[in-house]
PALUM-168306 format. One record per residue (C-alpha): x, y, z; residue in one letter. Coordinates in steps of 0.001 Angstrom, whole numbers, plus 500000, padded with zeros to 6 digits. Layout:
N
XYZa
...
This chain:
429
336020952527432113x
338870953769434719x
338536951456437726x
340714951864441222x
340646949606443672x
342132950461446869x
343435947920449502x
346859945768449100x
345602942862450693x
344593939210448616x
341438940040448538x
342151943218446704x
344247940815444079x
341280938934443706x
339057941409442968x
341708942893440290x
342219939563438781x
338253939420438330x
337735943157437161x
340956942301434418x
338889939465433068x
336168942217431713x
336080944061428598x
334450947293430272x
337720947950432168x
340412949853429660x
342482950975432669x
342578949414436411x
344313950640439111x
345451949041442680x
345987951947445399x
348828950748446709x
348485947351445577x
351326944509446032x
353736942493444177x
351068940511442665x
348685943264441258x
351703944761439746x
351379942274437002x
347496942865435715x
347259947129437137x
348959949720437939x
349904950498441384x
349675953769443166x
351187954695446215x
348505956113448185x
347615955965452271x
344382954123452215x
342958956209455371x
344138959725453664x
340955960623452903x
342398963663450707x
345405961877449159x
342740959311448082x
340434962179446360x
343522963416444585x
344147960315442815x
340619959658441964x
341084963245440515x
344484962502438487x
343479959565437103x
339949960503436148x
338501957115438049x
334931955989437181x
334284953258439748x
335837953095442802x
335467949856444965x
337241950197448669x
338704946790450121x
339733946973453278x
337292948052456238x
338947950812457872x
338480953980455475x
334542952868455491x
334288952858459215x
336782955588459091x
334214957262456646x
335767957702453545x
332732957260451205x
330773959750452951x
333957962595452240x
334341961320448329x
330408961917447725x
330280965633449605x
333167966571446513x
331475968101443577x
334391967618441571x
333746963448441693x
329368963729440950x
330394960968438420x
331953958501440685x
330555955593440997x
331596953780444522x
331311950637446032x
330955950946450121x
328649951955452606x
328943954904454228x
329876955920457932x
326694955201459177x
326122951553457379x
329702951111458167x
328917950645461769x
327721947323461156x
331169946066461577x
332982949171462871x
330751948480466289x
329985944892466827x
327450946259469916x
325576948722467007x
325685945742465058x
323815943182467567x
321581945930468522x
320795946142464623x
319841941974464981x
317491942270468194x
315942945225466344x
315495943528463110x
314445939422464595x
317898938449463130x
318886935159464718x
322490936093466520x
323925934978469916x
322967936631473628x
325544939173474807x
326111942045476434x
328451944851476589x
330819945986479756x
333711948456479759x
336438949879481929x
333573950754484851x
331944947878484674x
334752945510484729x
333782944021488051x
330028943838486468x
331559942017483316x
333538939461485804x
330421938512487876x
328316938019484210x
331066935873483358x
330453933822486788x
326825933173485641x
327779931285482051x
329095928411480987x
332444927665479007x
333212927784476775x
333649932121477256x
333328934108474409x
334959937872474345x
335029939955471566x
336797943782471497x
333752945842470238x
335819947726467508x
337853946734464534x
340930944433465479x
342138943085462231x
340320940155462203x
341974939385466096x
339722941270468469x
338086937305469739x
338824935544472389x
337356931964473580x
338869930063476589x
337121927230478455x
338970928337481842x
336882931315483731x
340239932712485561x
341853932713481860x
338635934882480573x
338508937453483528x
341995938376482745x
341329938870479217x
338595940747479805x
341152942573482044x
343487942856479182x
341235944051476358x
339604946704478611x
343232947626479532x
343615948585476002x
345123945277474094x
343734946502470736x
343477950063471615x
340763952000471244x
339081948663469736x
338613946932472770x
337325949910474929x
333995948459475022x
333802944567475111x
331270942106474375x
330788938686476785x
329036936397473931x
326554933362474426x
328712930101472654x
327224928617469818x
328093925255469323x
328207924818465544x
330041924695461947x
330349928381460755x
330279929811457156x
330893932693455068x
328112934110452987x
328338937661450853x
325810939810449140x
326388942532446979x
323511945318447990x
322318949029446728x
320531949644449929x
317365948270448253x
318061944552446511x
320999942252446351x
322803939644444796x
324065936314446711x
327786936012445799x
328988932722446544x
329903931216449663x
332653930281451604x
334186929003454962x
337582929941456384x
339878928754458743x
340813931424461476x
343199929516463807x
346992929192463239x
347614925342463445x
346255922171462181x
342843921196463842x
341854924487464193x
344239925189467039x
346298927958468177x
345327931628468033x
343075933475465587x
344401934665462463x
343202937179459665x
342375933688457858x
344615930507456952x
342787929077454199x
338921929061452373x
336538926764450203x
333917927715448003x
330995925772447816x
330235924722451624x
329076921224451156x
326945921653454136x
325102924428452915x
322588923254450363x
319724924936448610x
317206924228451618x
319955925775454267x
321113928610451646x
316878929362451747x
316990929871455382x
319494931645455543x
318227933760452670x
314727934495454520x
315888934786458146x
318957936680457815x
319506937707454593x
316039939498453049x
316066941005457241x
319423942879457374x
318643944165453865x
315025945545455088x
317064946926458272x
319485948823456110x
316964950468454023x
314669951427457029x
317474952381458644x
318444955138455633x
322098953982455580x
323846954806452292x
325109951529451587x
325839950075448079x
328208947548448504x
329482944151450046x
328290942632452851x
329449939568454660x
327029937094457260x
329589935480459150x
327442932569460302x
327452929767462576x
325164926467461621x
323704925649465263x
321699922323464342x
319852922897461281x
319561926816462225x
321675929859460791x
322534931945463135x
324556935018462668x
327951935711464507x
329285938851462950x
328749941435459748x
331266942403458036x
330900945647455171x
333460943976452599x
334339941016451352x
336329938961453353x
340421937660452923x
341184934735452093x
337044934028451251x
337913936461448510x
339889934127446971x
337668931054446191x
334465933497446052x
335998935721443115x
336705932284440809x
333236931172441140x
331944933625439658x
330696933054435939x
329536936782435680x
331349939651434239x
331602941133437689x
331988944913436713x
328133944903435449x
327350943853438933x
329879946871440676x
328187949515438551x
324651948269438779x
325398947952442788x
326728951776442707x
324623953579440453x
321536951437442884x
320236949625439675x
321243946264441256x
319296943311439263x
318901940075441462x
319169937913437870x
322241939617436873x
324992936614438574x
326111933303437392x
328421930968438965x
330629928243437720x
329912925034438929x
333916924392439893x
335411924181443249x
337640926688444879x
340160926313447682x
342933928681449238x
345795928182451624x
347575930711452805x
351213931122453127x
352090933206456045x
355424934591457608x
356976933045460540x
355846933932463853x
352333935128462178x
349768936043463935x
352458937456466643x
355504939195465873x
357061937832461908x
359945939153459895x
359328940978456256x
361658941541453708x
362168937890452575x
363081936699449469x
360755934980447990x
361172931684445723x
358509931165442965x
358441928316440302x
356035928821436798x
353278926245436733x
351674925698433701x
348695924473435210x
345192927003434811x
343985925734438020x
346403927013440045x
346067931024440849x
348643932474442944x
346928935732444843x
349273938197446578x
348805939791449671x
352316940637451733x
354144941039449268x
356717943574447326x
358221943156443779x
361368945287443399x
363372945484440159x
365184942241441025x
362936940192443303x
359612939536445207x
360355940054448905x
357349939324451840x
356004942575453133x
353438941214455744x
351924938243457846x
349735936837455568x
352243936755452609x
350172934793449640x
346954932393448698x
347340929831446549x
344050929130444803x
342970925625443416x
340781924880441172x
338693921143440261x
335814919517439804x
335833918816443674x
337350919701446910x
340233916812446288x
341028917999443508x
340611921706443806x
342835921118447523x
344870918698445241x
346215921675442865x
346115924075446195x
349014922351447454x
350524921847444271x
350890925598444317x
352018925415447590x
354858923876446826x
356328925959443392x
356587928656446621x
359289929211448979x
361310931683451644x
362848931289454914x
360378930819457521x
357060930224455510x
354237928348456843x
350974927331456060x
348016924510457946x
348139920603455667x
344178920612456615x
342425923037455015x
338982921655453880x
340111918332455328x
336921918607457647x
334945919137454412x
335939916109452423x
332673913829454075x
330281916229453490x
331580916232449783x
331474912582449014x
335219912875448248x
């Protein structure tokens, strides 16, 4: 089987370095990939939101599954061009369409979606450029912390949360004035939930699913979660917190709900998708969806998986998904990410980058901003690498994390000492 995967991102790696592992994949391709998938695919330069480029190379290279990383060409609507093409009635694809896209493309379709449904999410409502003085006054009538969220896709960046109520009317003011474009056009003043949040992902054909492990990320720059968000610092896989009688909960109230919305609904949607979710008390509550699988979650969900994964891609494509078809190992996964200086703001690229060989199997190294040129890996982004750890716990599995840490090295890299620190009670560690 022929199998592209398009993105360039870690998660993208991961999903390579899983798909590599199987014996049903005789070619794999990364379109455009980084200096990491280089090593286990072949990279092809392609413009992920070209929807024709794309069909060319699905064309050339005679592709059989296709699974799409990133966000943007879904919302953007890529899946529903690829299927109108008679030349690709073969293709099997992994994505929702347009329509099922939404749930992330449009975070007020997607909490409309919730109320409709009886999924537990936070209050909220939605004001734009007219209603600015409307939005300030709602703002007047809650209680900080504030919660503001740019209604479109912002790279992971489009929240905002400040306990001062001057500080949130001018970012209201800001986002409405255009601070993530056409993103924050429309802007959402959120109820705050007071809680511990986690990742959890499903793979879907519009009709069953599959729980994929889960994870929980660290968003903020600095130690102690402080400092601005980020596309994602660091990830575990398992949650300590979230134990069969939680994972049940949120199974029934969230899970087996959005999955009966999507299919009354009619979306076309065989792929990922991702609860980001907030534990309020003993209560799942959801905070966001996402139509992929998330970065750097990715990177701990991807080693936890026992299954042959491609089984799962095709099954989830072709809409013969089979809820007993997933195993997972019983290891621990952790990531930290290495990013460029000044990341999330303004960083440099083009560093050289310094890597020493480990020997050690439980350390996996999973590129994101990165180049490799004849002579040298250079940085190429923000979020630059994840180093994965392995063990038979979080201390160790953070313990070989940071051993991997260390074989790395360019001018200006930094990364957060804490990830999973929070963690280590919960795990009895």
């Amino acid at each position: 089987m022929k199998i592209l995967i398009l993105g360039s991102g870690g998660r993208e790696h991961a999903i390579a370095w899983k798909i590599s592992k199987s014996p049903l994949c005789n070619e794999l391709f990364v379109a455009p990939g980084n200096g990491g998938t280089d090593a286990i695919a072949t990279n092809l330069v392609v413009e992920i939101n070209d929807q024709k480029a794309v069909f060319e190379i699905l064309l050339k290279y005679q592709i059989d599954l296709l699974i799409i990383g990133p966000e943007d060409p879904l919302v953007n609507g890529l899946v529903d061009f690829l299927k109108q093409k008679t030349e690709l009635a073969q293709l099997m694809i992994v994505g929702p369409s347009a329509l099922g896209a939404k749930l992330e493309g449009s975070k007020d379709f997607a909490k409309q979606f919730m109320v409709k449904y009886g999924i537990p999410t936070a209050a909220a409502k939605v004001f734009n450029k007219k209603s600015l003085a409307e939005g300030k006054q709602f703002l007047e009538t809650l209680s900080p912390p504030y919660v503001l969220k740019a209604d479109g896709l912002a790279a992971g960046k489009g929240v905002i949360i400040t306990e001062d109520l001057s500080d949130s009317k001018r970012s209201l003011e800001k986002l409405l004035e255009g601070q993530f474009g056409a993103a924050s056009s429309n802007v959402l003043i959120e109820e705050f939930l007071s809680g511990i949040e986690l990742s959890v992902f499903v793979l879907t054909d519009g009709n069953t699913y599959v729980i994929l492990p889960e994870a929980k990320d660290y968003k903020r720059i600095g130690e102690a979660d402080t400092g601005p968000n980020t596309g994602g610092m660091g990830a575990v896989s398992p949650v300590p917190f979230a134990d069969e009688a939680f994972m049940k909960k949120i199974e029934t109230k969230i899970i087996i709900p959005t999955i009966e919305g999507i299919k009354q609904e009619g979306f076309d949607y065989h792929g990922f998708v991702f609860f980001g979710l907030i534990k309020v008390g003993d209560e799942p509550v959801v905070i966001e969806y996402n139509v992929r699988m998330g970065d750097p979650e990715t990177e701990v969900v991807m080693p936890r998986i026992k299954s042959d994964i491609v089984p799962l891609l095709v099954a989830t494509a072709r809409g013969e998904l089979n809820r007993g078809l997933i195993e997972f190992e019983t290891h621990c996964a952790t990531t930290v990410m290495l990013v460029a200086a000044g990341y999330p703001g303004t960083y440099e690229k083009g560093k050289k980058i310094g890597v020493e060989k480990l020997s050690n199997k439980n350390i996996i190294s999973f590129h994101a901003g990165t180049i490799l040129t004849p002579n040298e890996l250079i940085t190429n982004g923000g979020r630059v690498m994840a180093i994965t750890g392995l063990g038979d716990d979080l201390t160790q599995a953070l313990a070989n994390s940071y051993a991997g840490v260390r074989s790395v090295s360019w001018e200006g890299m930094n990364y957060r000492l804490d990830i999973g620190f929070d963690l280590k009670s919960l795990d009895g560690k």
